[in-house]
N, C-alpha and C positions, 0 to 999 in steps of 0.2 A: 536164664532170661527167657523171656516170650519168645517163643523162635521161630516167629516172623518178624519180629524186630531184631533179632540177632541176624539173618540171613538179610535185611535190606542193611542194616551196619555193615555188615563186611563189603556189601556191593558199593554203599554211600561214600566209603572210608576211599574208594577206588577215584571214585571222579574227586572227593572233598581234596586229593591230594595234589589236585593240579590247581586248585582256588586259591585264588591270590587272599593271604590270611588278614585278620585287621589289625591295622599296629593302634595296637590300645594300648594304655601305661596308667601308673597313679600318676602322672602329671598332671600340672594344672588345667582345668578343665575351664572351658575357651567357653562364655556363654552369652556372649555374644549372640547378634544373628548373623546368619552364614553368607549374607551379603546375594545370595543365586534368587534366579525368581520361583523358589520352589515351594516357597516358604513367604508369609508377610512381615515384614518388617514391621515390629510392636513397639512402644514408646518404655513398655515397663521392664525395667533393667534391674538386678539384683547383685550388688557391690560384691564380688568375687569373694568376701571375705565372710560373709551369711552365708554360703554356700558349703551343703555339706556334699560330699563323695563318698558315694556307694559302689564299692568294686566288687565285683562279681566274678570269682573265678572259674573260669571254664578249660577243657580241652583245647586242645591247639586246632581242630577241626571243625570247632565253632564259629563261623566266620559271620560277623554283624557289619554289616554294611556301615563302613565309616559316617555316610550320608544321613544315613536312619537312626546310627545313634546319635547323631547330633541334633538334628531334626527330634529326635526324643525328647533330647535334654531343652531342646528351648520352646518344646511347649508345653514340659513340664514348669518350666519359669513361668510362663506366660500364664497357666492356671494356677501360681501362688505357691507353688511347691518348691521351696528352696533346699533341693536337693539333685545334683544330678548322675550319673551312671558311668559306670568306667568299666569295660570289660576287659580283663586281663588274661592272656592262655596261657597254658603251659603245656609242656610235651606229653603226649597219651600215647605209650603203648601197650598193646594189648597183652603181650608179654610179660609184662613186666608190672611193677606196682612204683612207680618213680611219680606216675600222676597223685598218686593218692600222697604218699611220702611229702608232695611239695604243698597241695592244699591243706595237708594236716598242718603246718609250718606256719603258712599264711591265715587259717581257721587259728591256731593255737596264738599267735601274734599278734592278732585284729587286725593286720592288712587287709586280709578279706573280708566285707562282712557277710558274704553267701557266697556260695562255689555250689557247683555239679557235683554229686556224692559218688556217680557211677552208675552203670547200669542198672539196677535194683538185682533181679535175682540171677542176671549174669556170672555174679561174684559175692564174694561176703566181703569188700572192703568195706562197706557201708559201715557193717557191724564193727569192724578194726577203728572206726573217725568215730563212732558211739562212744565204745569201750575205751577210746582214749581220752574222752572229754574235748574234743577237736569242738563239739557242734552241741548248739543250746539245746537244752527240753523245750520244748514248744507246748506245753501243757498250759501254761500261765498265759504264754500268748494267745493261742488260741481261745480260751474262753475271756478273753477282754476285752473291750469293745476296740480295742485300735488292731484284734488280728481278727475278727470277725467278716472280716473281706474276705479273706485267707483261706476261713475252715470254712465261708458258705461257697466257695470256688468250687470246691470236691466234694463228691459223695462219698458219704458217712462210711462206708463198706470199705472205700478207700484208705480214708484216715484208720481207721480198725488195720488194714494192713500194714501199715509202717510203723504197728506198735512193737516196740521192743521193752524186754523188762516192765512190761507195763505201761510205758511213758512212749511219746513221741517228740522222734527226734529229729524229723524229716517231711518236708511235704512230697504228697505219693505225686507217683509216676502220673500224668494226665493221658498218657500213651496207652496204657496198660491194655490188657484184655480183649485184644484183637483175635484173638483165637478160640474162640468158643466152637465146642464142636456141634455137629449137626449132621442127620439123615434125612436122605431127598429120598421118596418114596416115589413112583413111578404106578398112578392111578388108573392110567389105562389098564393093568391088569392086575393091581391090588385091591383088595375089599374095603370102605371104607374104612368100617368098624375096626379090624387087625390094625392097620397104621394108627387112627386116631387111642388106640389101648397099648401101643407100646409102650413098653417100660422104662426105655433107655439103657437100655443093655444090648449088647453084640447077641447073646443068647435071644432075645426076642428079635432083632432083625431076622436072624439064621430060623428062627417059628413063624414068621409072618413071609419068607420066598421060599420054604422050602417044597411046599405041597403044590407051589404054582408050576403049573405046564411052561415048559421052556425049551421052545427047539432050534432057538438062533445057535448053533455050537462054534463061530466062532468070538461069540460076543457071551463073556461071562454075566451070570443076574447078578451078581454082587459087585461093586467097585469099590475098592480099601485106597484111600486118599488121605492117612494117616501117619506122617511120618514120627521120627523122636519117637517120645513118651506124651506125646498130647492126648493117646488116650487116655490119662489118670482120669480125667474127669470122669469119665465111664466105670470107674472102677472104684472110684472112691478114691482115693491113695495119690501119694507123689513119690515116685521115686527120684532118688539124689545120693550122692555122696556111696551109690553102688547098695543102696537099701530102700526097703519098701516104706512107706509111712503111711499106717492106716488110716484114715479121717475116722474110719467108722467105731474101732477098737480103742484108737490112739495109742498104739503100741507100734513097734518099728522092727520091722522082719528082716530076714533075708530074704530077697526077693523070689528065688527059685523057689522056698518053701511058703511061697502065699497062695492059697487058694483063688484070691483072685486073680492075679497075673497071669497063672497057666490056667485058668480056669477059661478065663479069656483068649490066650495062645490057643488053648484048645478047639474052639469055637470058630479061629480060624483057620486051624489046620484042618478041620474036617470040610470047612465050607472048601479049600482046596480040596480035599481027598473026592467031596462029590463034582468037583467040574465049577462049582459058582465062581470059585474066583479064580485068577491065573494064578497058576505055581508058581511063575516068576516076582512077582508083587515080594516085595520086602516090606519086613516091618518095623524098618530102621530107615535111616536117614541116606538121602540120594535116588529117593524113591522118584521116578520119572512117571507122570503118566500123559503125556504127550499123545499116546497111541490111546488116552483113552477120550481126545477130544472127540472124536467123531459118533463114538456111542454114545455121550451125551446128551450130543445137539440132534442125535437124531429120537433119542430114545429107547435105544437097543441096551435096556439095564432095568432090574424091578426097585436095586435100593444102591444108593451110596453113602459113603459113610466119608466126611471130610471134616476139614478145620476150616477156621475164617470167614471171610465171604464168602457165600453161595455163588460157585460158576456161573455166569452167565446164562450158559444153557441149560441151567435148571429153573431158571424164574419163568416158564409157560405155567401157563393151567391147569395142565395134569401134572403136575409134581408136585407134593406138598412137602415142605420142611419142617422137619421138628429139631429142633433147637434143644440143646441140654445148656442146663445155666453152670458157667463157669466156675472154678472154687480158684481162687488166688491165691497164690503159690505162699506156703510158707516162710519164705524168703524174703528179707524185706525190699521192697517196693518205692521205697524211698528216691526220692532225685536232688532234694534240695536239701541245703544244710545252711543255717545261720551261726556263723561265729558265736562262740560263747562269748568272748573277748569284743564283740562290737561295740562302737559307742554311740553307733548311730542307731539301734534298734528303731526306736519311734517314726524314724527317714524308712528304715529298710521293710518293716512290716506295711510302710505308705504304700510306697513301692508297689512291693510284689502285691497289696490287694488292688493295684491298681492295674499290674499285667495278669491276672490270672481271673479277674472280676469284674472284668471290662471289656470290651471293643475298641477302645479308641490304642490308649496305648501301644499294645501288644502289635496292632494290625500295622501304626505306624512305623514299629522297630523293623518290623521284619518286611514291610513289602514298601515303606516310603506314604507319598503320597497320592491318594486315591484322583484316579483320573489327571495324575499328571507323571507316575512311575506306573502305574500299572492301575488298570481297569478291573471294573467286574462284569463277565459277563453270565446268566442264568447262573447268578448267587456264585461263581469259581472267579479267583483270582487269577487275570490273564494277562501278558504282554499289553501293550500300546496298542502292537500292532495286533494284537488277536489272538497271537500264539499262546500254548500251553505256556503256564509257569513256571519256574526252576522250584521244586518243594521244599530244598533245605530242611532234608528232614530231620538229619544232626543238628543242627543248629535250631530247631525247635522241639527235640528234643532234650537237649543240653541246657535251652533255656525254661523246659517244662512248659512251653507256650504251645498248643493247640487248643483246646476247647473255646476260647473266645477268638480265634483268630480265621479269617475269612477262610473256607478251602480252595486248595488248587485240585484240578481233578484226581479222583483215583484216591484220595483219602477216607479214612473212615468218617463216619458221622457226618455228610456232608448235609444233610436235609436235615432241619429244625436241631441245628450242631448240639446245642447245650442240652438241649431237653430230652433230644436222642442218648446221647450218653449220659445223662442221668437215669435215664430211665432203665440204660443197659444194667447198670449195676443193681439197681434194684430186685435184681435177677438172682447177683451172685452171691456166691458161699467165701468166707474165711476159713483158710485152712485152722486148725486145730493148733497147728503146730507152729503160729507164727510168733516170728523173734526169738526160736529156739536154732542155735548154729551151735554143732557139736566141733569140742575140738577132736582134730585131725580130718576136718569134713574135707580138708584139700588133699588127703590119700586119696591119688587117683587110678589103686591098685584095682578096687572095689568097681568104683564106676566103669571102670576099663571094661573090665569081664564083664559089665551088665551092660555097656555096649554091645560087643562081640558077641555075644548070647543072644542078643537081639539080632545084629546082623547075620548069624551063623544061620537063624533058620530057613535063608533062603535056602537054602542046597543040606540042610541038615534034619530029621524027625526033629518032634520037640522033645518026644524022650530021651535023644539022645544028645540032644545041645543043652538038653538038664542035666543028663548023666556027667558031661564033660565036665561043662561049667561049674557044678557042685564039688568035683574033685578038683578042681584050679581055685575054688574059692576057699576049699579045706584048705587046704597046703598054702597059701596063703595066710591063712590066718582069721578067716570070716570071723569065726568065734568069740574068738576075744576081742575082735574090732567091734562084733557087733553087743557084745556085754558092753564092753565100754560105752559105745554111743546110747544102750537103753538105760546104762546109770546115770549118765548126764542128764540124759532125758526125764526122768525121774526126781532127779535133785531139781531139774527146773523149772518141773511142774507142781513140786511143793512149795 
């Protein structure tokens, strides 16, 4: 998974567990008006029995405001659309695969006619509710005029992600792609021309500060703000399942023998061996740079190399950003799944082109009624009273609802929302390798050691966290795990 959405999930999962949950059911749905003054009372009513039910199955940590779906449902009546919404949870844990087991059930049965498929490349259950026929091809959908909502919601780059076998079977992640990496150059003492000719590589940062005069000796020129594996982009490659995967070759390594990887490691181990960076900086995950807020904001650095949004203190005028376009993970990407077994298709593709290709909808489910549950102020969704908003970022992640829906602060794309992230993606790259999941990709013998190898080189050479590592991945078995994963790979690329 993206992992900055994987690190706000774990933190989300923290407060989601004290949220009073919504008791939704297939029961009969009440459509009626709510009787509150939150809402107008309308004359046009739709005899209970024309009414069809769309259940949505989600995680138990999805939590929709009783109020707001109800409020959904009757002013879906009220513009003509006899059908209303019923969101149903069930148990998620992260542990375990009992969520996927139970939407497979409900996907397989037609109780559900769309459920949450999981975090896209978190996991491969996605591919497990594919591979069992749980969830419809959306191929026919999508080019039809009645799911033409649907595929002009997301950029094309997107849909290209969630293909599997060829086919889609999924609408993508609307979340996705928060992590694109990028270098803040530092103009007070770099040359135009150097910054504006890099190449996007570690190696040309390390060519463009190394010949610069530098006599701050407690403040390194370089800042590594790189945790995981988020460099792939820089290198071409994804590593996963404890292997390398070329973009560039399309061939699948062992990581310790790719040229790029240590080619890279190398790059920074010398920028330590000369003083640019602190020796303590890891290049793994739990990487703190706390202490590196103040050479920021002041300027005491020639280059940084990060993920995500731009710090703060790098948006002045002497710092220019360059940006590297993101490649999207070979994993699929997928969030939404429609019953194969539905019988309400024609109700359920209304639907969701109506929350994901719209404004009105979506903004209603999840925040209520404008200026009477919550206000806008400078374009952010806020309190009554003024305050910040709660984000409920599980629960619009679960329901794939962002791009059309008001921001609260501190979100991405909050300025010209839609246009902004369309236009991000026009940026990105498709992995090579997408909708290829090898089996036994959950040995997590492999991955393990390419962990640790990465964490080892805080306090270790890289020759010698290679040396180790390659004789733990022998004895292990590297070899034949990794014959295996390049014959699958092969049979599935014919």
């Amino acid at each position: 998974m993206n992992k900055c959405i994987q690190r706000v999930i774990c933190t989300a999962l923290v407060f989601a567990s004290v949220l009073p949950a919504a008791s939704c059911s297939r029961n009969e749905v009440d459509v009626t008006a709510s009787g509150t003054d939150r809402t107008e009372q309308t004359d046009q009513t739709v005899p209970k029995t024309d009414v069809t039910t769309i259940t949505f199955a989600v995680p138990q940590f999805c939590h929709v405001n009783d109020d707001n779906l109800k409020l959904l449902n009757e002013e879906l009546l009220k513009d003509g659309h006899a059908y209303q919404l019923v969101v149903e949870e069930f148990e998620y844990d992260f542990e375990e695969d009992q969520y996927f087991r139970d939407i497979e059930n409900e996907l397989n049965s037609g109780h559900a006619d769309v459920a949450f498929l999981g975090f896209g490349d978190q996991d491969n259950n996605i591919f497990g509710l594919i591979n069992s026929g749980a969830v419809m091809c959306l191929d026919e959908l999508l080019s039809s005029d009645k799911g033409k909502a649907i595929y002009e919601a997301f950029p094309k780059a997107l849909w290209e992600a969630v293909r599997c076998n060829g086919h889609i079977y999924s609408i993508p992640q609307s979340n996705y792609g928060c992590m694109s990496l990028y270098a803040a150059f530092n103009m007070d003492y770099l040359g135009k021309e150097a910054v504006e000719s890099w190449d996007g590589s570690i190696e040309g940062i390390y060519n463009i500060i190394k010949d610069v005069e530098w006599n701050d000796e407690e403040s390194g020129r370089f800042k590594y703000h790189v945790p995981d594996y988020e460099f792939e982009d820089m290198i071409g490659c994804e590593i996963r399942d404890g292997l390398l995967y070329d973009f560039d070759t399309m061939k699948i390594e062992n990581p310790l023998e790719s040229d790029k990887l240590i080619g890279y490691l190398k790059v920074l181990e010398q920028m330590k061996s000369d003083g640019y960076l602190d020796k303590s900086v890891s290049y793994y995950q739990n990487a703190s740079y706390a202490d590196d807020d103040a050479d920021l904001e002041s300027g005491r650095f020639l280059a940084v190399l990060s993920v995500g949004e731009p710090d703060e203190n790098l948006l002045k005028d002497n710092i220019r950003i360059r940006s590297l376009s993101p490649c999207l993970s070979s994993l699929i990407n997928g969030s939404i799944g429609i019953s194969k077994n539905t019988e309400n298709l024609d109700a359920v593709a209304d639907l969701l082109g109506l929350l994901y290709n719209g404004e009105k909808y979506g903004n209603l489910l999840m925040y209520g009624i404008q200026n009477v549950d919550y206000k806008l102020s400078d374009g952010y969704v806020v309190n009554m009273d003024g305050t910040d908003a709660y984000e409920n970022y599980l629960t619009k992640m679960c329901l794939n609802l962002f791009i059309n829906l008001y921001p609260v602060r501190d979100e991405l794309f909050t300025d010209n929302r839609k246009e902004t992230y369309f236009a991000f993606y026009d940026n990105v790259k498709v992995s090579p390798f997408i909708g290829f999941e090898a089996d036994n990709a959950g040995d997590g013998t492999f991955s393990g050691n390419a962990d640790k190898f990465l964490e080892s080189l805080q306090n270790k050479s890289l020759d010698d966290a290679v040396s180790e590592y390659s004789r733990k991945n022998k004895s292990d078995g590297i070899d034949d795990y990794l014959s295996s994963i390049r014959g699958q790979w092969e049979a599935y690329n014919q």
